[in-house]
Each structure stands twice: as structure tokens, then as C-alpha cells.
C-alpha positions in Angstrom: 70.4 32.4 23.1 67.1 31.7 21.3 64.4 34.3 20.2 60.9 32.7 20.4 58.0 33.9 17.9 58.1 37.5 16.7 58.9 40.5 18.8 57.2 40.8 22.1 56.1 44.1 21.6 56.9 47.4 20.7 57.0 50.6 23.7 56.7 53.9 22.7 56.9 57.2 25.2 53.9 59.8 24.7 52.5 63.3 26.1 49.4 61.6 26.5 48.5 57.9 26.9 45.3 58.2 27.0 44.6 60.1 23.9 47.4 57.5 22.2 45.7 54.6 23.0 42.5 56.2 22.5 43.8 56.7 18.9 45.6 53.3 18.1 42.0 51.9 19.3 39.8 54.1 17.3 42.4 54.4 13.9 44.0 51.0 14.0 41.0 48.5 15.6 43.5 48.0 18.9 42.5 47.0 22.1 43.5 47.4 25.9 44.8 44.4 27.4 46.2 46.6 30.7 47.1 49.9 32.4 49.7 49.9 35.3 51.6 52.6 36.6 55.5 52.4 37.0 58.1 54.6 37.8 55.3 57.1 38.0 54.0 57.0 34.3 51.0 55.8 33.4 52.0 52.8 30.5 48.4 51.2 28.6 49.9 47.5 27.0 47.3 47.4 23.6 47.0 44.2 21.3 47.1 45.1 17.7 46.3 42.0 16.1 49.0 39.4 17.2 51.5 42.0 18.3 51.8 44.1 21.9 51.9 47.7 22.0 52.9 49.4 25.1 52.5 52.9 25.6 53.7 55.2 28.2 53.8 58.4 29.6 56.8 60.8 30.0 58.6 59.9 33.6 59.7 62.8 35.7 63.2 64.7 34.4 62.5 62.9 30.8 62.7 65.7 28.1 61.5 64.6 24.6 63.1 66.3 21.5 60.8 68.8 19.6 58.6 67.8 16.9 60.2 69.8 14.2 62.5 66.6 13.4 61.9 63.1 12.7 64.6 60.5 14.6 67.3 59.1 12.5 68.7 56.9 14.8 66.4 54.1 16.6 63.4 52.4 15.3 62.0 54.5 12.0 58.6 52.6 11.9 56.1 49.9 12.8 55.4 47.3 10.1 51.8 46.4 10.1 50.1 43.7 7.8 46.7 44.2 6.7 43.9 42.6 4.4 42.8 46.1 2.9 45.7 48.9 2.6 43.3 51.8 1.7 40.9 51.0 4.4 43.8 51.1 6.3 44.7 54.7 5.4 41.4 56.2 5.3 40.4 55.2 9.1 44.5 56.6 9.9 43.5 59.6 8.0 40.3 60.0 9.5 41.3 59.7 12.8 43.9 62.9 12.4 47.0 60.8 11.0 48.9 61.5 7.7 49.3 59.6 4.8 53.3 60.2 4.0 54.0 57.5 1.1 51.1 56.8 -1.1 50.5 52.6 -1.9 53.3 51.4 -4.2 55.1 48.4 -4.7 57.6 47.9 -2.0 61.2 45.9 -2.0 58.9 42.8 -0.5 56.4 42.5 -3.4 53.5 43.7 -1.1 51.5 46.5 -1.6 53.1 49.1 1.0 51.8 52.9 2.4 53.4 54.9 4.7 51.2 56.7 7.5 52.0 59.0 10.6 50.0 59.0 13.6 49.2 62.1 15.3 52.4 62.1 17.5 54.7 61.4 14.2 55.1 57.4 15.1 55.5 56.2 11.3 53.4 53.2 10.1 54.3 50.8 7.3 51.1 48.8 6.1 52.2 46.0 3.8 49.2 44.4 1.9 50.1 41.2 0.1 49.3 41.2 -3.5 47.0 38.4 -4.6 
């Protein structure tokens, strides 16, 4: 088996699509590419630079867990390179996110932030230092 480029894209499941996407459009600069409907849930496919992100709704008899605790298991975060890390974390922060690891130095050598996006999805931004 070979894996061609980078990921294909990342899905996540959310309450509300619509106000996702709306959010990844107006916080990170995305774009809709599509909307379809499958399995009765409305998924939006955004492009977020070179990388896909798919977001659907909930599909009937799926329960998610309660807010009050992060996942362990799974993916932890989204990695996202950018040309200006505090421009980066103001919009997120203006658009109702959370900044939850202030820019330091990360194991890569970039400048790294951690953010949270009104649903909790965790965001790395990596910003290489010059």
C-alpha cells in the first residue's frame, strides 16, 4: 500500500454544521467547497488552505459524550501552519475560541499555540521561526 500527499482530510461530528463551518470560515479564513446530505446528516467539506475539512451533523441514534471532558483516546488536535501565530489567535479568540497554550517553543523548533474552537476541537498552530 502507498499513501499519496498528506492526509485527505480531517471529519469531525457537530450539533450544528452550519454554525461550525460558519466559524472555521469566519475564525480560520476557510471556505466551502460542498454540502451533501448522507445518512441523513447534513456534512459541509471546507478547504483550509491545502487540507479538507469535513464536517457533519449528528446521524439519528448517535449520542455524543458531554462536554465536561476532553477525549483521551482518538485524534487530540488539528495541526495548522500559519505565516503569523498571533494573528492566528486573535481572529480564534475573537470569533468565541480559547486560547489554551500560549506561543512557546515547541519539540519542532516552530513557534507553537494551542487554541479551542467553540465546540472544544483543539488547534495546534505551528509558525516557523525565521
Amino acid at each position: 500500500m502507498t499513501v499519496y500527499g498528506g492526509f485527505h482530510h480531517v471529519h469531525l461530528v457537530s450539533r450544528d454544521p452550519e454554525a461550525a463551518a460558519a466559524w472555521y470560515q469566519e475564525a480560520l479564513g476557510a471556505e466551502v467547497a460542498g454540502r451533501s446530505e448522507k445518512k441523513n446528516a447534513l456534512s459541509i467539506t471546507l478547504t483550509l488552505g491545502e487540507a479538507k475539512l469535513s464536517v457533519r451533523g449528528l446521524r439519528a441514534g448517535e449520542d455524543p459524550p458531554g462536554d465536561e471532558a476532553p477525549a483521551v483516546l482518538g485524534i487530540n488536535h488539528i495541526g495548522l501552519m500559519v505565516d503569523d501565530i498571533e494573528d492566528a489567535i486573535k481572529r480564534v479568540v475573537d470569533c468565541g475560541g480559547a486560547l489554551t497554550d500560549p506561543v512557546h517553543t515547541g519539540s519542532s523548533g516552530n513557534f507553537v499555540a494551542f487554541v479551542s474552537t467553540p465546540e472544544g476541537v483543539a488547534i495546534e498552530f505551528l509558525q516557523p521561526k525565521e
